[in-house]
N, C-alpha and C positions, 0 to 999 in steps of 0.2 A: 482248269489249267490250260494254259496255251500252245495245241497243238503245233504252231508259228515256232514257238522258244525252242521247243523238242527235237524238232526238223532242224531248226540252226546249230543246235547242238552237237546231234547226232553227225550232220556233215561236215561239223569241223569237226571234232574227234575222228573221224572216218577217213576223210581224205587228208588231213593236216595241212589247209592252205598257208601261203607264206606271206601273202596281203588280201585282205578284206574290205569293200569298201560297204558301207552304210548309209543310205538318204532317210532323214527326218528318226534323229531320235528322240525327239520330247523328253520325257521324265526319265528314261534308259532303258524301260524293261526287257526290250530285245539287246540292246546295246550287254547289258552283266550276261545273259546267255552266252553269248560271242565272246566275250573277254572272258568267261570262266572256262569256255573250252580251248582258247590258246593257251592261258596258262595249265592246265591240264595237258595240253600238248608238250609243253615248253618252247615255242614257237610261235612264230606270225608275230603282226600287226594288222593294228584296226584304225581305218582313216574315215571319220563318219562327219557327215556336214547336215549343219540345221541351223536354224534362226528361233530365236525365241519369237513366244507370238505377239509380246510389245512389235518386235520389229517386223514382224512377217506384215500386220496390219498397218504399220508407219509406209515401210516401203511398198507395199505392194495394194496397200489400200483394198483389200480383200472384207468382202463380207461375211467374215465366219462369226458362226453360232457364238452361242456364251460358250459351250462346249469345243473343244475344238475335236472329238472327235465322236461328232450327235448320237451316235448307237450306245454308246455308255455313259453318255449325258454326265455326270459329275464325279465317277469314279474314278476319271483319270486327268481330273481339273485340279492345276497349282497354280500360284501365284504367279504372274507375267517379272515379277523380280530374281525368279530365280533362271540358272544356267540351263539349258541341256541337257540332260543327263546327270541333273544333280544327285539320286540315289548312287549313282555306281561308285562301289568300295574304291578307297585310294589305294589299295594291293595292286588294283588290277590294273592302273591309270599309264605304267608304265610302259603300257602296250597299244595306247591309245592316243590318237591323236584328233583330235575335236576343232571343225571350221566351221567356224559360223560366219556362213554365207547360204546364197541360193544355190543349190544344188544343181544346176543341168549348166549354168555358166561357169562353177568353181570345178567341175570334172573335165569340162574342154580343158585348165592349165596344168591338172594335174600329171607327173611325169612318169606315177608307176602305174605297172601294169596289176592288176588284180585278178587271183581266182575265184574270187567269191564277190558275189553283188547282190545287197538287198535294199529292194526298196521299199519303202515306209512312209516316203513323205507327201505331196501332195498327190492326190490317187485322179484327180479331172485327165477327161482324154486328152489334151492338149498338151497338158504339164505332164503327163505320163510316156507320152509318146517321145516328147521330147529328151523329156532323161532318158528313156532308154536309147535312143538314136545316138544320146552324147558317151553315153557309156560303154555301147559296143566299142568304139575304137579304145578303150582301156582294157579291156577284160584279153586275158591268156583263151588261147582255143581250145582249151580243156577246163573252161571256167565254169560255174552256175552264175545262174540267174535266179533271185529269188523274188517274188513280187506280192507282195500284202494288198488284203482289199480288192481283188482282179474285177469284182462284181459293181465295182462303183462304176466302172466305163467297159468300153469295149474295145479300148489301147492296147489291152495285153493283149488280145485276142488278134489284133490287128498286126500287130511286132510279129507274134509268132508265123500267121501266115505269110505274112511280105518275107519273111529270114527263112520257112521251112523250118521251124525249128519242131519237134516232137516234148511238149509236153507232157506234165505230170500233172494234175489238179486237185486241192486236195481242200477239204472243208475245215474249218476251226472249230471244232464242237465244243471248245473252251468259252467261245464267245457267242459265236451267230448257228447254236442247231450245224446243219446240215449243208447251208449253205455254201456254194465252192468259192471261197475266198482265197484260197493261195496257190499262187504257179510257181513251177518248177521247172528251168529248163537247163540241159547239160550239155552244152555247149560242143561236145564229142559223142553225144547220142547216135548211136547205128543207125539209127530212123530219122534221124534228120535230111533233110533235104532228100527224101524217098517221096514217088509222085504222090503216096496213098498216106501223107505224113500226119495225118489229122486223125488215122483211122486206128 
């Protein structure tokens, strides 16, 4: 089971945010976590942006795998005909609001501000670094940051020292063993921007 789902959970039920934004939800499985703890809350919205991969590969002419996400190779492979987040129950839709565009250009227009951010979708340093650079000016100063896949670059790791931010790192043993795949950072952390912030 997915270490990633539990954590998203657990922090919205916990802190009860009032907007959520979401990069790269493929089929939704993170996407019904998130929507089943605001309606659990009775609260919030969810603002999530992605492209299906007909178009990720028209417009961007990207060389991905047959897979698009090589470590699980055909488990989480669907049809290029279908939407974004097609699993997710129409109960929870009314808390959802779904853009399919590129994500680091469609959050510079966006007009609210978010306590919660996760990211999902292209994990490369470059595309990483940049979403997050577009996304600090959205997020509340008591916000998270959540980032999936940390171990594909070395972007998260970069963000956090250039920002002082203090860190949480935490493995998926749902998925990849032991490996540290997901960050954590709280944006009102006592330990942020302290000179010993990494330690």
């Amino acid at each position: 089971f997915s270490f990633l789902r539990i954590l998203i959970y657990c922090l919205i039920r916990h802190f009860n945010p009032s907007n959520i934004l979401e990069t790269g939800v493929y089929y939704g499985g993170n996407t019904v976590f998130i929507l089943k703890a605001l309606a659990k809350n009775k609260k919030g919205k969810l603002t999530a942006i992605d492209l299906p991969d007909k178009q990720i590969k028209k417009k961007f002419k990207k060389n991905l795998s047959k897979y698009r996400h090589p470590l699980v190779f055909n488990t989480e492979d669907y049809s290029q005909q279908l939407t974004p987040g097609f699993i997710i129950p129409e109960k929870y839709k009314k808390n959802y609001n779904l853009i399919l565009d590129e994500a680091t250009s469609r959050i510079k227009k966006l007009k609210i501000k978010f306590d919660l951010y996760l990211h999902d979708s292209d994990h490369s340093y470059k595309y990483l670094l940049g979403e997050l650079n577009s996304v600090e000016k959205k997020l509340k100063n008591n916000s998270f940051i959540i980032v999936d896949d940390i171990d594909w670059s070395n972007a998260f790791y970069e963000h956090i020292c250039k920002k002082k931010y203090f860190p949480m790192i935490f493995s998926d043993n749902g998925k990849d063993n032991l490996r540290s795949r997901i960050g954590l950072i709280n944006k009102k952390h006592k330990n942020n921007n302290s000179f010993n912030f990494t330690k």
